[in-house]
C-alpha positions in Angstrom: -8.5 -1.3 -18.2 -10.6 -0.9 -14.8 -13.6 -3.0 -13.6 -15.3 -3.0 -10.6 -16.1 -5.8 -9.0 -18.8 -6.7 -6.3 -17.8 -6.4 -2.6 -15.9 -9.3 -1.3 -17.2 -11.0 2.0 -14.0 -10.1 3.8 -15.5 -7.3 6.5 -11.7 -6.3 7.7 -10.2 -3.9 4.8 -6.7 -4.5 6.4 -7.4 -8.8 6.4 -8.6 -8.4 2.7 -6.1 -6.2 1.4 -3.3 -8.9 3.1 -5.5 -11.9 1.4 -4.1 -10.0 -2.0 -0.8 -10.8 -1.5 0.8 -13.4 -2.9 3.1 -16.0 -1.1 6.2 -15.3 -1.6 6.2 -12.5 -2.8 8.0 -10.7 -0.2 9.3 -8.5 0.7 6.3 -6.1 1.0 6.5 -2.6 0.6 3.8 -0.9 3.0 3.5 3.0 2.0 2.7 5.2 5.2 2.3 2.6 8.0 1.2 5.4 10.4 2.3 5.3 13.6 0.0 2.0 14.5 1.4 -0.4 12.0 -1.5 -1.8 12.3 -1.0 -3.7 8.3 2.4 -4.2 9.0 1.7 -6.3 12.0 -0.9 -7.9 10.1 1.6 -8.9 7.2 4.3 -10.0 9.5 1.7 -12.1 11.5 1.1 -13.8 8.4 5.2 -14.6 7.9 5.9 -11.7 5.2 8.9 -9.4 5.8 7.8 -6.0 5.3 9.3 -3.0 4.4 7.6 0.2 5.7 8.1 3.3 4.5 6.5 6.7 6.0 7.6 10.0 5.6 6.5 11.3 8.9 9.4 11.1 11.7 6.8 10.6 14.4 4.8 8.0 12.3 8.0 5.9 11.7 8.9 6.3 15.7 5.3 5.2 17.0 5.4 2.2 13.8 8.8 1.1 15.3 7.6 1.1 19.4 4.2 -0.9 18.1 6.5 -3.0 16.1 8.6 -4.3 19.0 5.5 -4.5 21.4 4.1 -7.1 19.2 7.3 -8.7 18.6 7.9 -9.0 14.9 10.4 -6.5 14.9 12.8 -9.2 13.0 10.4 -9.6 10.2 9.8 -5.6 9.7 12.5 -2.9 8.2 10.8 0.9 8.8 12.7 3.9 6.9 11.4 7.4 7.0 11.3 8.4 3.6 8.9 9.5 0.6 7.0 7.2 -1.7 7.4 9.2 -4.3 11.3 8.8 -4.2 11.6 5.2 -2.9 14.9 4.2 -1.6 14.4 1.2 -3.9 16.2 -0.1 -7.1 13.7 0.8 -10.2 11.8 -3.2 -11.0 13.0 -4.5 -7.7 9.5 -5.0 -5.5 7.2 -7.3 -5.8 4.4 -6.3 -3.8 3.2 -2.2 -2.6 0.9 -1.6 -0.5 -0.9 1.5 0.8 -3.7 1.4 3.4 -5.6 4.5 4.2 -2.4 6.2 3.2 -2.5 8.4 -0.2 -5.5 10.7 0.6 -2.5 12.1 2.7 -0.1 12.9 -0.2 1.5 15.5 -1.1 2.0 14.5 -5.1 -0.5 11.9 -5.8 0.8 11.8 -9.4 4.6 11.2 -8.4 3.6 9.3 -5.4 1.9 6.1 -7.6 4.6 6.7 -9.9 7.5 6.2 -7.6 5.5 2.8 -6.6 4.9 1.9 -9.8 8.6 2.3 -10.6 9.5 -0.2 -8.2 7.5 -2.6 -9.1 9.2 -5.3 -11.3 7.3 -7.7 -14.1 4.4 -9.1 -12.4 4.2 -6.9 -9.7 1.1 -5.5 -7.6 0.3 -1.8 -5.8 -2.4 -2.5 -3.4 -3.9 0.1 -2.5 -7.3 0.7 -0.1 -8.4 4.4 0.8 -11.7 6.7 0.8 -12.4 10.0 0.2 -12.8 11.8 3.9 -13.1 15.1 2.5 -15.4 14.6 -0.1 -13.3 16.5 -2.7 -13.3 14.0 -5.1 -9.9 12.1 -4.3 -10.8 9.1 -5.4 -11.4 9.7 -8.8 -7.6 11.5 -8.9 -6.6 8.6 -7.1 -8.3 6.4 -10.3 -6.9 8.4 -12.8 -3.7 8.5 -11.4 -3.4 4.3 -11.3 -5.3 4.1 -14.6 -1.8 6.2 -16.1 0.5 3.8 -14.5 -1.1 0.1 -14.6 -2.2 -1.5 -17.6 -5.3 -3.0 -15.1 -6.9 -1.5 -12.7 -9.9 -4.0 -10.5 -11.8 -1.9 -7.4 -13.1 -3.6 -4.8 -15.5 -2.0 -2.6 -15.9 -2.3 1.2 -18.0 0.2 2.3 -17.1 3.4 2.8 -13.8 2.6 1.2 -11.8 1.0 -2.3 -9.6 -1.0 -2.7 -7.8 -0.8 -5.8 -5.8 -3.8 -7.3 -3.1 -2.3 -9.9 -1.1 -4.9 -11.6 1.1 -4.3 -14.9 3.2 -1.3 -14.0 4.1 0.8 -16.9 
């Protein structure tokens, strides 16, 4: 089931998309933190541990230096690795978030499987992105979510969607 609902007040994609989290519900998976970590730092800010995952080496090197700059490096795990093949036990996340991070994959399809596999009962994928190239990503991106949540609630804000998926199948 997917429904779109009316854009939310919230200006800040990143400040909305952490407002979705529940509390205590951590740790949170973040899904290609970039090399800003600018979520991440947002997430920790907000007393969450995070685990960020990128597969980029230079991402996850530029996440870590950002990381320690603003000092939250005890709240915040980064691994290099693919979120289609999580280094997570199957049922064992709560919360997955990606941010401006899935027009950039590889396998869409085993990408939002592999979070949706970690996910246990009641868990959430977050996930907020646009389509930059115009090549109709976001309507992959839909389909792909629709095939792995039972619900499916967009948000827009702006340019960009955020996608609430809860009910991983």
């Amino acid at each position: 089931m997917s429904r779109m609902v009316s854009e939310p007040k919230a200006r800040d994609a990143r400040a909305y998309i952490a407002s979705l989290v529940k509390p205590g519900r951590t740790p949170v998976v973040e899904v290609g933190p970039g090399k800003c970590a600018c979520l991440t730092i947002l997430l920790a800010r907000r007393g969450l541990r995070v685990l960020a995952i990128d597969l980029e080496a230079e991402a996850v090197k530029g996440a870590y230096r950002a990381i320690r700059r603003a000092g939250i490096a005890r709240c915040v795990r980064i691994v290099q690795a693919d979120a289609a093949r999580m280094p997570l036990r199957p049922g064992s996340v709560r919360t997955v978030i990606a941010y401006d991070a899935l027009h950039h994959a590889i396998e869409l399809g085993a990408t939002v499987r592999g979070m949706a596999a970690v996910l246990g009962a009641g868990g959430r994928l977050i996930v907020g992105d646009e389509d930059e190239a115009g090549n109709g990503f976001l309507g992959r991106l839909v389909q792909s979510l629709r095939a792995n949540f039972q619900r499916v609630t967009v948000r827009a804000l702006g340019g960009e969607r955020v996608y609430l998926c809860e009910g991983p199948q």
